[in-house]
N, C-alpha and C positions, 0 to 999 in steps of 0.2 A: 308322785305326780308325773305325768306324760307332759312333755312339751310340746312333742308331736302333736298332740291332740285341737291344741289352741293355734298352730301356726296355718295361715290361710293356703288354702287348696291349690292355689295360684300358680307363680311363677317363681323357681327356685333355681333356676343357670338362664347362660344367656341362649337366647333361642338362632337357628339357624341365618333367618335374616340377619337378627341384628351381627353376627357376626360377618356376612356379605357385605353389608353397607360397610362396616368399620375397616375391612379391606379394599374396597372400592375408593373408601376416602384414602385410603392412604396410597394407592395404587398412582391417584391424581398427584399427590404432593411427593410422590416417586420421581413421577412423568416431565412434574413442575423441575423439581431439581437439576433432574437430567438436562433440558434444555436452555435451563443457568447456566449448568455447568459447560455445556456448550458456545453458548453466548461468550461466557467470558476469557474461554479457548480462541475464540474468533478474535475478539476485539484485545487478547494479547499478542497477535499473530501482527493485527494492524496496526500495533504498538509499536511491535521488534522494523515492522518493513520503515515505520515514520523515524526511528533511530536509523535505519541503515541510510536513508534519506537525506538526514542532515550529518552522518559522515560524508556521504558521496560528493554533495553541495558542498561541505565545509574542502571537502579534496579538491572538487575542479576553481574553487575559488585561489586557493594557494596556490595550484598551476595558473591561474591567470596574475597573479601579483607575481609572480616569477617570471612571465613573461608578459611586461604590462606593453611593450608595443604592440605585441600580436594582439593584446585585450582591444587597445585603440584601434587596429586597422577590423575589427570584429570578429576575428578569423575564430574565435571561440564561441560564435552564435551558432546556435541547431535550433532551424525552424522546421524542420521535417515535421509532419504529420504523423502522430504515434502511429508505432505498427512493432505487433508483437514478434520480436525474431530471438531465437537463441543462438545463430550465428555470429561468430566473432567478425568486428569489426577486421578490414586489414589496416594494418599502422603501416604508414606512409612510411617512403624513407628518403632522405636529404637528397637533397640535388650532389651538394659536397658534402661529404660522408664527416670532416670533420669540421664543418662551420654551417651549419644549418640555420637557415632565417627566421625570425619572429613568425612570420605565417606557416614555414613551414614544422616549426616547433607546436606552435597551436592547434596544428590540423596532428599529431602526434598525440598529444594532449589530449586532443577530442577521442579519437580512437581506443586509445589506452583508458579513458574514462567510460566510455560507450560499452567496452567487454567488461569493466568494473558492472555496470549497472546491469547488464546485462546476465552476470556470475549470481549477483547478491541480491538480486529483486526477479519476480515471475514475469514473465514480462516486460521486462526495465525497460524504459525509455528515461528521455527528459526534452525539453523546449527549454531552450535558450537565446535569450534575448539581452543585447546591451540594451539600458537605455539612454535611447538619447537626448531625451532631457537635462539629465543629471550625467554629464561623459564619464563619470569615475564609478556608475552604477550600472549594477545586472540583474534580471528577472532570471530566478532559474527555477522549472517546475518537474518534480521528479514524478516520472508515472509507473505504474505497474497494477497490471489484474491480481486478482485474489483465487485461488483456487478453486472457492465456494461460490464466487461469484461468477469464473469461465464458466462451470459447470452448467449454470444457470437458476441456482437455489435463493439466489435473494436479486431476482436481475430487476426488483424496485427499485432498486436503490442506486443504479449505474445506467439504465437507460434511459436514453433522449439526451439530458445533459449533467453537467457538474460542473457548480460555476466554480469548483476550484481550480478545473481545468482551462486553457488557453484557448477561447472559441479556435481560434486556427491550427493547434494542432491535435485536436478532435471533430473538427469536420465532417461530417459525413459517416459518423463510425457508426455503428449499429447498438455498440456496448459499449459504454467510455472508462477508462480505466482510472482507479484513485489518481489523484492529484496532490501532491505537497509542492506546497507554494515558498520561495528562498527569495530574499532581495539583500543581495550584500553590494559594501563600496569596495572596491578595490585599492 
């Protein structure tokens, strides 16, 4: 007996569409991947800048309990208005080369910490504020751009405003830069 004979005349492999569509589906869950994978390149990039963040803050807090007069007289407040520079701060130097003042230590301090953020963040700023409510507290907010964000690939999400940022030292910017927000006591 033929087997041939009895089997329907029909369809016996897959036909050229359906193999189009079944590469087309996967084409999309290719595409999908890809832009995961992307995604989570990003938001581990804004991981590593939020870790460099809370070293920086944990650093200038230490230089302010090191030198807690200069803290009181405020001389470790940066209320400048962000602005992107990758030029080094200049570090100030002593009136008397070997007894330098609480302020004039402070403003050393700033400096030295200013080319820190400026090394280890795109960008780097920060606003510093004592407060004076609480005399033994400080507001510190560390900022810095995003590569994908200067460019201007996600500028949803950074223009007009961030209320993690300090309405005054983003002012007026056109593009506001991440914000991490620090409140320590001294």
């Amino acid at each position: 007996m033929q087997f041939g004979r009895f089997m329907k005349r029909g369809q016996r492999g897959a036909s050229l569409l359906e193999v189009l569509i079944a590469i087309l589906i996967m084409s999309f869950g290719l595409l999908a991947l890809a832009g995961l994978t992307a995604t989570s390149v990003q938001y581990g990039k804004m991981a590593q800048f939020q870790t460099i963040g809370v070293q920086l803050a944990s650093d200038y807090v230490d230089r302010m309990r090191a030198n807690a007069d200069g803290f009181l007289l405020n001389a470790y407040n940066k209320t400048a208005v962000y602005a992107v520079s990758t030029a080094a701060a200049t570090i100030p130097a002593c009136a008397v080369s070997t007894a330098c003042t609480a302020a004039e230590t402070a403003a050393i301090d700033q400096a030295e910490w200013i080319n820190s953020l400026r090394q280890r963040l795109p960008g780097g700023d920060a606003y510093v504020l004592r407060d004076t409510t609480n005399t033994l507290s400080v507001d510190i907010w560390i900022m810095w751009t995003e590569g994908a964000v200067a460019e201007g690939s996600d500028t949803r999400v950074l223009t007009g405003s961030n209320p993690d940022c300090p309405a005054a030292a983003v002012s007026g910017l056109g593009t506001v830069p991440r914000c991490v927000y620090f409140r320590a006591t001294i």
